[in-house]
N, C-alpha and C positions, 0 to 999 in steps of 0.2 A: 441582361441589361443592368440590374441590381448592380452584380458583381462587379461591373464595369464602371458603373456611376463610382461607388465607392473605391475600385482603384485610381480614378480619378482623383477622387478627395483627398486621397492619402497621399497621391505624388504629390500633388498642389501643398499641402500641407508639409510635406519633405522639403518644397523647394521654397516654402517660405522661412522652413526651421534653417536650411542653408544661407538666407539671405539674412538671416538676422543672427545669425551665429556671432556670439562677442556684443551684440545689442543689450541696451540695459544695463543700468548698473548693478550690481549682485545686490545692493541692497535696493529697502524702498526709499528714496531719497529724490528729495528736490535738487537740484542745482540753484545755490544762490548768487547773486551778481559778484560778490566774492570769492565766489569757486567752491564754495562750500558743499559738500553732498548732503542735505541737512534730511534728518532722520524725522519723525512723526509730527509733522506741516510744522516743525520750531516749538512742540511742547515736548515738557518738562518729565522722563523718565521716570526721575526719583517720585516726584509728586504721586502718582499711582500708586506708590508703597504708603507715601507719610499721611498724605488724605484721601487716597482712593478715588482721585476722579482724574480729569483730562486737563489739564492746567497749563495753555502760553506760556514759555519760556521767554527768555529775553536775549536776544543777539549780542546783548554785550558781556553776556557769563556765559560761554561757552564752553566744550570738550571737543577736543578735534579726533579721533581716532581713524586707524586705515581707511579708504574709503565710506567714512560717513563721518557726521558731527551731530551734536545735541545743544542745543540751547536749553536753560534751567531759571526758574522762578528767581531763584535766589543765590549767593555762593556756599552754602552751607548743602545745598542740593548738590552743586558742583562737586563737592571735595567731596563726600560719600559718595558719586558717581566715580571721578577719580580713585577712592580706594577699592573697590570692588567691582568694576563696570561689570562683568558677569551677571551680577546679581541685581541688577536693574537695567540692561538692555532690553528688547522685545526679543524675544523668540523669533528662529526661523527669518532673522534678516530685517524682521518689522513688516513680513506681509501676511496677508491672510493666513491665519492659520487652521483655517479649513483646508484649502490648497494645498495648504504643506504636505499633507499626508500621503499625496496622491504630483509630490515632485512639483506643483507649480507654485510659481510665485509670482502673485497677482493682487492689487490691490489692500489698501493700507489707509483706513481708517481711524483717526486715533481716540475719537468717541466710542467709538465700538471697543471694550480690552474685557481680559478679566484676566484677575491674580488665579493662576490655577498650581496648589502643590509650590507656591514663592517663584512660580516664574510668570513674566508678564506674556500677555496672548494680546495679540493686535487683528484684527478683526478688516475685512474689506469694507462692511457693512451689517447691518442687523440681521440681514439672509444669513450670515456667511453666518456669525454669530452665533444665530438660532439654529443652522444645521450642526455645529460643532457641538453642540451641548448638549446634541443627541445621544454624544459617545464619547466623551471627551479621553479616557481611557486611551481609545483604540483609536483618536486620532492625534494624540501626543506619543504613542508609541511610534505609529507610522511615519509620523512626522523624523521625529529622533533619527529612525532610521533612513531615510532622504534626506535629510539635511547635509550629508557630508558629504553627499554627488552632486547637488545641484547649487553647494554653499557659495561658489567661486565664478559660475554661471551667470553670464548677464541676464539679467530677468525674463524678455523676451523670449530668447535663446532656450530657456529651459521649461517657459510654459509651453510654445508652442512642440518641443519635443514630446514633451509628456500626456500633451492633448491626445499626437500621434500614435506614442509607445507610450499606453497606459498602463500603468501595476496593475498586479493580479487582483487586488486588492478597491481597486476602482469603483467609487459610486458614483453613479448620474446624478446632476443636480436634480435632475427629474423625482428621481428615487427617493432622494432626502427630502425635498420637498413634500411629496407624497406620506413619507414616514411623518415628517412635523408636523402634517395636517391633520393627518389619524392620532397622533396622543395631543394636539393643541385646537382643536377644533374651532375653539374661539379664540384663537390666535394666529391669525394666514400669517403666511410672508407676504408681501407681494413687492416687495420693494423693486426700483426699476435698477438693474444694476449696468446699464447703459452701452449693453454691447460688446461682443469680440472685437470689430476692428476699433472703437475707441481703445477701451484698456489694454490691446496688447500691440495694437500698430501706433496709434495718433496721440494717443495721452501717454501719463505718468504715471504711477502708483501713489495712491492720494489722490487722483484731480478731482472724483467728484465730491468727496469731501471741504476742498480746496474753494473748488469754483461752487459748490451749492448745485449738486444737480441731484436733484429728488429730495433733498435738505439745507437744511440752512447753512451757508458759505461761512465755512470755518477762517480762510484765509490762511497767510502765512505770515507773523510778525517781521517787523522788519520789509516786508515784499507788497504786503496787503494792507490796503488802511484797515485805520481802528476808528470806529468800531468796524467790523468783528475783531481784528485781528488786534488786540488790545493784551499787551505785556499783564502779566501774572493774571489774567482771568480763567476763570473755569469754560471749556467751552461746551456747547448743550448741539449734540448732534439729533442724527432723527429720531423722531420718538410717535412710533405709532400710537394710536388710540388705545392700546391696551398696555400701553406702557406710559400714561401719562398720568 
């Protein structure tokens, strides 16, 4: 009966990775009423290098590249993006890069980063965050190595494959959780990260960042009033009690 339940699960899972095949755009990106595929909710790439925080861009200094674009604080952020964009894009598409390592790509948080080794990490949320930093080694290497099979992948298309057909390599959020709780004791996650069919059928990458679900609505400049969504400001994501 087990054995059966779970072939079950796995067809249904097959037959949703078929239905969404080509779903998603390979990056994490909003669509703006321009057509724009805009990369981390319309903040400012460079800014993470020159002040280290999470800084609204502005819709009218833009970079347009393949399938995405970047909005920036200033044009002096611009034209250093334009010389080098390698060396201040987000990693991994601009999704979680916990996910990465393990082929999905889900979720894109621009509060949540870190500079790791001069490359930027974008984060789905503080969970994601907080399990990544358990190992960060051995999930930039995994990462590295999935990134060139599932780079071109609609987003959808390649989480739900990989849910299905997991790496060898595979941890349960369960696992990590559990690991983070044993060396942080007084530091849970608990953060609500709002579900499979939201993030990978019904939203976007970014939305709860976006729309404020479980923290404070970042918005999208240009899409979103200001306040929040207020050209060249810093923006202040969740921030649990041990981190305030």
């Amino acid at each position: 009966m087990v054995n059966a339940l779970r072939y079950l699960q796995r067809t249904a899972l097959l037959a949703a990775t078929a239905l969404l095949a080509g779903c998603g755009a390979p990056y994490a990106t909003v669509r703006t009423p321009d057509g724009d595929e805009l990369m981390l909710l319309g903040h400012d790439p460079v800014a993470y290098f020159t002040i280290g925080k999470p800084v609204r861009g502005n819709p009218k200094i833009k970079a347009v590249l393949p399938e995405r674009s970047y909005y920036f604080a200033n044009e002096q952020h611009r034209q250093m993006f334009l010389a080098d964009p390698a060396r201040y894009e987000p990693q991994y598409g601009g999704f979680c890069s916990n996910g990465a390592p393990f082929g999905i790509k889900m979720g894109s948080d621009p509060t949540e980063f870190e500079i790791y080794e001069g490359r930027l990490m974008i984060f789905g949320d503080i969970v994601g965050h907080s399990k990544w930093s358990l190992d960060p080694a051995f999930n930039v290497k995994h990462a590295d190595e999935m990134w060139p099979e599932v780079r071109d992948a609609g987003w959808r298309a390649a989480t739900v494959r990989h849910i299905v057909f997991r790496v060898p390599w595979y941890r349960t959020s369960r696992s990590l959780t559990e690991e983070w709780n044993a060396k942080h004791p007084d530091k849970p996650v608990t953060f609500d990260p709002g579900g499979f069919v939201n993030n990978v059928v019904l939203k976007y990458p970014g939305w709860r960042a976006r729309e404020g679900y479980g923290q404070p609505a970042l918005g999208i400049v240009g899409l979103d009033p200001c306040p929040p969504a207020c050209v060249g400001e810093v923006s202040q994501g969740y921030a649990p009690p041990w981190r305030r």
